[in-house]
N, C-alpha and C positions, 0 to 999 in steps of 0.2 A: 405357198405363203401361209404360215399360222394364225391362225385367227386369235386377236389380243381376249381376253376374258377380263372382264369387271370384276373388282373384289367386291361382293355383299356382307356388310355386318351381319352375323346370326345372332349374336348374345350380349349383353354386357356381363360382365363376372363383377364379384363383389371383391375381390381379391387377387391377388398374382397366385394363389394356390392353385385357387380353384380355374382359371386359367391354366396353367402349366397343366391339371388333370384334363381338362376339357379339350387342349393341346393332343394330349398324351391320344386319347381315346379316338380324334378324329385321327390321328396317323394309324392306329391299330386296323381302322378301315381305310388306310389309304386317301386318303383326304386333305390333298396341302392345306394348310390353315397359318394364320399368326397372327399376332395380340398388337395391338396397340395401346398403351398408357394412359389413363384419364390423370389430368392433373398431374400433381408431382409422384406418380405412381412409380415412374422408373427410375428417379432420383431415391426414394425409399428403398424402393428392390435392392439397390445397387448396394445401399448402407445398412438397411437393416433387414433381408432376404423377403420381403412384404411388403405393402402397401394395400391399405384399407381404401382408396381411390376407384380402385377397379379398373377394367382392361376393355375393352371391344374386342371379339372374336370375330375375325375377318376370313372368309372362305372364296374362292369363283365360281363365278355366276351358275357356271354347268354345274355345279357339286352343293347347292344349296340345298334340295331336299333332300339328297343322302346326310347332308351336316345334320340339318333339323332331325330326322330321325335318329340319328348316334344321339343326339340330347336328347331325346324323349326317352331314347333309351334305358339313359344313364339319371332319369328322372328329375331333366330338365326343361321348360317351356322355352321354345326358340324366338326370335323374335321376325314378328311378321315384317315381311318389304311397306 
């Protein structure tokens, strides 16, 4: 039987860019990851390729301190549980 894992927020982004990059970098380490919309963020995306709203980066639970490390990496502060 599989053991279900919890998604944990690591970040908010200020953007769908910088999202889509922070996306980008936790798959280079193999890190399922993926965004959630604040606000009309993905209404924006859809129409105008952005949104100034910003995104939550969601990762599982076993893969949180690998995520936070990939952001410190890439010269990001993670956010604590």
């Amino acid at each position: 039987m599989m053991k279900e894992h919890e998604a944990v927020k690591i970040f908010t982004t200020v953007d769908n860019l910088q999202a889509e990059m922070i996306l980008a970098s936790l798959k280079e380490h193999n890190i399922p990851a993926y965004k959630k919309d604040l606000g009309n963020a993905g209404f924006l995306n859809m129409y105008t390729g952005n949104s100034r709203f910003g995104e939550e980066i969601y990762v599982a639970d076993v893969n949180v301190e690998k995520a936070r490390r990939v952001l410190e990496g890439i010269g990001l502060l993670p956010e604590e549980e």
